[in-house]
N, C-alpha and C positions, 0 to 999 in steps of 0.2 A: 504493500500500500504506500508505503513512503517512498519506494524508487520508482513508482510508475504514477503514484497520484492517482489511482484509483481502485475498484474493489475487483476482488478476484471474478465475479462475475462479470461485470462488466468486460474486465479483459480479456477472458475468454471468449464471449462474444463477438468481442472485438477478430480475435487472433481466428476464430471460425470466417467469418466473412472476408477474411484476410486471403485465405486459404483458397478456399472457394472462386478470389478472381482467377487464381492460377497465373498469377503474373508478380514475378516477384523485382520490382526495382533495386540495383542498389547507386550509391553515391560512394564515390571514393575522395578522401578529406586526409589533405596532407598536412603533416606537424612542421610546426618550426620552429620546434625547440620542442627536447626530450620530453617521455612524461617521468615527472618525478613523484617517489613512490609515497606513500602518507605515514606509512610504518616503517621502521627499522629491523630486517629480517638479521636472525642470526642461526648459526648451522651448527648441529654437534653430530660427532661421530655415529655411523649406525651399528649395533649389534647384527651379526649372523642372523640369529635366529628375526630379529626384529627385521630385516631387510625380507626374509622369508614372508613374514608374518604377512608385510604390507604385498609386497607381489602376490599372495596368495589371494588378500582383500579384492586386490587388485581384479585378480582372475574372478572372483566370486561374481563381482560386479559386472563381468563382461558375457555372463553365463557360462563359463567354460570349468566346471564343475569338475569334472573328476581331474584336469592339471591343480586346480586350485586346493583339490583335496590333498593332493600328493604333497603340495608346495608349504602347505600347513601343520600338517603331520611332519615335517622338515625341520618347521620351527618349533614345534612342541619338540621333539627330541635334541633339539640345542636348549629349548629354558621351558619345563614343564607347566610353570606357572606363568607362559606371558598370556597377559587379559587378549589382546587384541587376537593373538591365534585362536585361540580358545572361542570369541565372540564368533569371528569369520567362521569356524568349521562349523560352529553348533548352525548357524546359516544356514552353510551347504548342508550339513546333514538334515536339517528340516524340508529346502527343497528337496533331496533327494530322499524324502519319505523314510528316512530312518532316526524316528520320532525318538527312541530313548536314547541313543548316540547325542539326537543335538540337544537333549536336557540336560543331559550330564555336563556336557561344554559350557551351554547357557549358564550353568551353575556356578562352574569352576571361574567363566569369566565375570558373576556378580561378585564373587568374593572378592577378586581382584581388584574390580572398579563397578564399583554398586550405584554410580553416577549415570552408567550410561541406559539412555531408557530403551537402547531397539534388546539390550536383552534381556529386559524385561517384560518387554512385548513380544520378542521370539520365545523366550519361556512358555507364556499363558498360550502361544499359538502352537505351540510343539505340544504340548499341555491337551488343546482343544481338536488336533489334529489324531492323535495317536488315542482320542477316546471315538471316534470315527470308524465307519465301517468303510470296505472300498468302493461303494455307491457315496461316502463324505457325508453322510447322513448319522442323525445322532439323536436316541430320543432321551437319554437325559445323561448326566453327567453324575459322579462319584460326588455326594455333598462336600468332602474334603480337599478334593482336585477343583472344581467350583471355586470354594473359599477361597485354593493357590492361586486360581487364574484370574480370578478378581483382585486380589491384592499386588498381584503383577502388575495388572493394567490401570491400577490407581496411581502408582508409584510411577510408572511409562509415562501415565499423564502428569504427575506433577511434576516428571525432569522434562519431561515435553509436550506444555499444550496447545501443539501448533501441527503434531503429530494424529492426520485422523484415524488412521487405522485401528487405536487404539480404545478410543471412544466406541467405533461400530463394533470391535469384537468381544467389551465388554457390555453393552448390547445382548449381543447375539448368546452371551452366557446366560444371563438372564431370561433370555428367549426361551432358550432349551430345558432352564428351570422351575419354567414357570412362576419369574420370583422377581419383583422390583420392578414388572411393568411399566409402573407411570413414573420410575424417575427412569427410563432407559429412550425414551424418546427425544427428549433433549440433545442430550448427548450426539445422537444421529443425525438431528439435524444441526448440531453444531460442527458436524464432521462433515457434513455437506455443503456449509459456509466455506469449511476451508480448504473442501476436493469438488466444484460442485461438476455436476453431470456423474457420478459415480451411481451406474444401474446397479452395483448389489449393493450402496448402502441405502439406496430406495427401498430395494426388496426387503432387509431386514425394517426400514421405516414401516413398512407397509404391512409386515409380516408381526409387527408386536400393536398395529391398531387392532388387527385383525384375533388377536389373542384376547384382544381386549374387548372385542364382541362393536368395536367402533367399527362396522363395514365404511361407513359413508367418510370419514374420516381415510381411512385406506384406499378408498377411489379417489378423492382429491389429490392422495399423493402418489398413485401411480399414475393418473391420467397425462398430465405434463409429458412425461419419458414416454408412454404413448405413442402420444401426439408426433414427439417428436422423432422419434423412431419410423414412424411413418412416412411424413417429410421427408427424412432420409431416403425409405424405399421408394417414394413416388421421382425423387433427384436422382435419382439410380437408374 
């Protein structure tokens, strides 16, 4: 909002009918005189295993999974305890559907560094994953595994609430528990303030009016994606 002077939706909008001309201008703008930088960087040596760590990140983020697994496992067996391998492989292990691998990591890298909120929120989702069948369907949760994945996604949200992932899947806890319906709505839509056009965190919006016996409530917030869905197929 402060580097663009406007709100996330709006700019989206913006950046859709952007797209849409299919015609993209540019401007080329020559300096003359250097840009000088606002901060003073400074550089320290890297560890073995820490040079691993972040190549391995590295690879995670580019989906290139089983190098980045290999690259991780590299750096765990140079420093057992470094957080950042530890954080990356419980990642990859959660993409790669080997739910109690990536707990155990997620674990290892909270005690590490309890600060950081994606593994707090890759916890309660390795968590909410590995109680799933291979249809990802789930009709209720262990009350004690519940409690953990809520208390994940509280603490996810107070190191980060700019993160919406974390609002809609502790949502979606409550969905499957049947439990804190009418404070779980908020939340979703404040996760769609700050992703909006997100069709599953619709689905779950739509899917806890509907819990709650609000059909007409649930139509009003599917209809929109609808609509626009539609649009879409008739521009096609």
């Amino acid at each position: 909002k402060e580097a663009f002077q406007t709100d996330p939706q709006t700019l989206e909008q913006e950046l859709k009918n952007y797209l849409r001309h299919s015609a993209f201008p540019l401007q080329v703008i020559g300096l003359r005189q250097g840009i000088r930088p606002r901060v003073n960087l400074t550089s320290t040596a890297m560890s073995e295993a820490e040079a691993r760590a972040y190549l391995g990140d590295l690879l995670l983020h580019t989906d290139r999974l089983r190098e980045a697994s290999e690259v991780l496992e590299q750096a765990l067996a140079l420093s057992p305890q470094l957080a950042l391998a530890h954080e990356s492989l419980g990642i990859v292990r959660v993409k790669q559907k080997r739910f109690g691998e990536a707990i155990e990591h997620l674990r290892r890298a909270q005690a590490a560094n309890p600060a950081n909120y994606l593994t707090h929120y890759y916890h309660a989702f390795a968590l909410s994953r590995s109680g799933m069948d291979d249809d990802l369907t789930v009709t209720v949760y262990d009350p004690k595994v519940a409690d953990t994945m809520r208390a994940e996604l509280r603490r996810s949200i107070e190191l980060n609430p700019e993160f919406p992932e974390s609002y809609v899947l502790l949502a979606f806890v409550n969905l499957v528990q049947e439990e804190r319906l009418d404070e779980s709505t908020d939340p979703v839509r404040h996760a769609l303030s700050l992703a909006p056009g997100r069709d599953d965190y619709v689905f779950v919006l739509a899917q806890l009016y509907m819990r709650k016996q609000d059909f007409i409530t649930a139509r009003q917030v599917l209809t929109p994606m609808l609509r626009e869905n539609a649009e879409e197929t008739t521009r096609k």
